[in-house]
C-alpha positions as CSV (number, residue, x, y, z in Angstrom):
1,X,-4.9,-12.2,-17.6
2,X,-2.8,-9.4,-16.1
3,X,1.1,-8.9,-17.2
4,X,2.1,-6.7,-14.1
5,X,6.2,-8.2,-14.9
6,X,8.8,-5.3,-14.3
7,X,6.2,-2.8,-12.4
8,X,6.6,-1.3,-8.8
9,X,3.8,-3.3,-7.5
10,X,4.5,-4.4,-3.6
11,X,2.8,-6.7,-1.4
12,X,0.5,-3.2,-0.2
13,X,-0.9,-3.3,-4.3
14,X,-1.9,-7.1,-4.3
15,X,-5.0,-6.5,-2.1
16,X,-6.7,-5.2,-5.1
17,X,-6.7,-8.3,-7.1
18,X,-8.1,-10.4,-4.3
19,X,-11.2,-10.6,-5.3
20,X,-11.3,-10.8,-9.5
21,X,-12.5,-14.1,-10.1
22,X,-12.3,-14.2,-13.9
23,X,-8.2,-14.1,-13.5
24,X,-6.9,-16.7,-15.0
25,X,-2.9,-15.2,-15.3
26,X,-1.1,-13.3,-13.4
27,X,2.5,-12.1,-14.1
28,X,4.6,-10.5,-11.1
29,X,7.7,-11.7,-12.0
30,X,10.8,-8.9,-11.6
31,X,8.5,-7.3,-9.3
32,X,8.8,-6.2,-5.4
33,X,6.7,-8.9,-4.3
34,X,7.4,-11.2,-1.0
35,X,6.1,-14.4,0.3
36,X,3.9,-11.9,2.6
37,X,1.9,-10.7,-0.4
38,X,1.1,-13.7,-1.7
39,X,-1.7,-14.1,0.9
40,X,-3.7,-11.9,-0.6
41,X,-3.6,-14.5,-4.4
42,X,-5.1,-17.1,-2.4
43,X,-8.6,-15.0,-2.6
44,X,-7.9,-15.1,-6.6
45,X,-10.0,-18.5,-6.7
46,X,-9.8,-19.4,-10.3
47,X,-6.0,-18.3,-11.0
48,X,-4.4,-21.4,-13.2
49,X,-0.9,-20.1,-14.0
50,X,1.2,-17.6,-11.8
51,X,4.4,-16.4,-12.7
52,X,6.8,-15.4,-10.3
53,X,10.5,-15.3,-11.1
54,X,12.5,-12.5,-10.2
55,X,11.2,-11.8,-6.9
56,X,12.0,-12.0,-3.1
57,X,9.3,-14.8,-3.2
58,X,11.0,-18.4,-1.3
59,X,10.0,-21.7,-1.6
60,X,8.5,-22.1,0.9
61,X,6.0,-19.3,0.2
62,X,5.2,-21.0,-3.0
63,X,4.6,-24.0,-1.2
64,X,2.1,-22.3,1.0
65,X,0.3,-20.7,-1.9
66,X,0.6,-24.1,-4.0
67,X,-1.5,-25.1,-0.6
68,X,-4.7,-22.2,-1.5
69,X,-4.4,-22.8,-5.1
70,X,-3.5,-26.5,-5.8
71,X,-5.1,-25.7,-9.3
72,X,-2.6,-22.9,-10.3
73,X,0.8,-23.8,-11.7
74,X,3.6,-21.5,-10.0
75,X,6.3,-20.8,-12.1
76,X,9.1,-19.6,-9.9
């Protein structure tokens, strides 16, 4: 798991966990993220539980990534 909740990260820092297979939660809420960043999760193949609250993240970006990830649960 990675607890990144409260941190500076952007959209720019969440090409670097694209990639880590072994990830199984992520934390971003109250973070600068946007629906653009999350692109870059859907290369995160075995996330199961995503938290998101507090961010500039919409609904219909959660959708999209519900779409890459139907395995992860999205807590938004």
């Amino acid at each position: 798991w990675l607890w990144l909740y409260g941190t500076k990260v952007t959209d720019a820092g969440l090409v670097h966990l694209e990639g880590l297979t072994n990830l199984r939660v992520l934390a971003l809420s109250a973070t600068k993220i946007t629906d653009a960043g999350l692109a870059h999760l859907a290369g995160v193949p075995n996330l199961r539980e995503l938290w998101l609250g507090e961010t500039n993240i919409t609904d219909a970006g959660v959708e999209e990534l519900q779409k890459a990830l139907p395995e992860c649960t999205i807590i938004h």
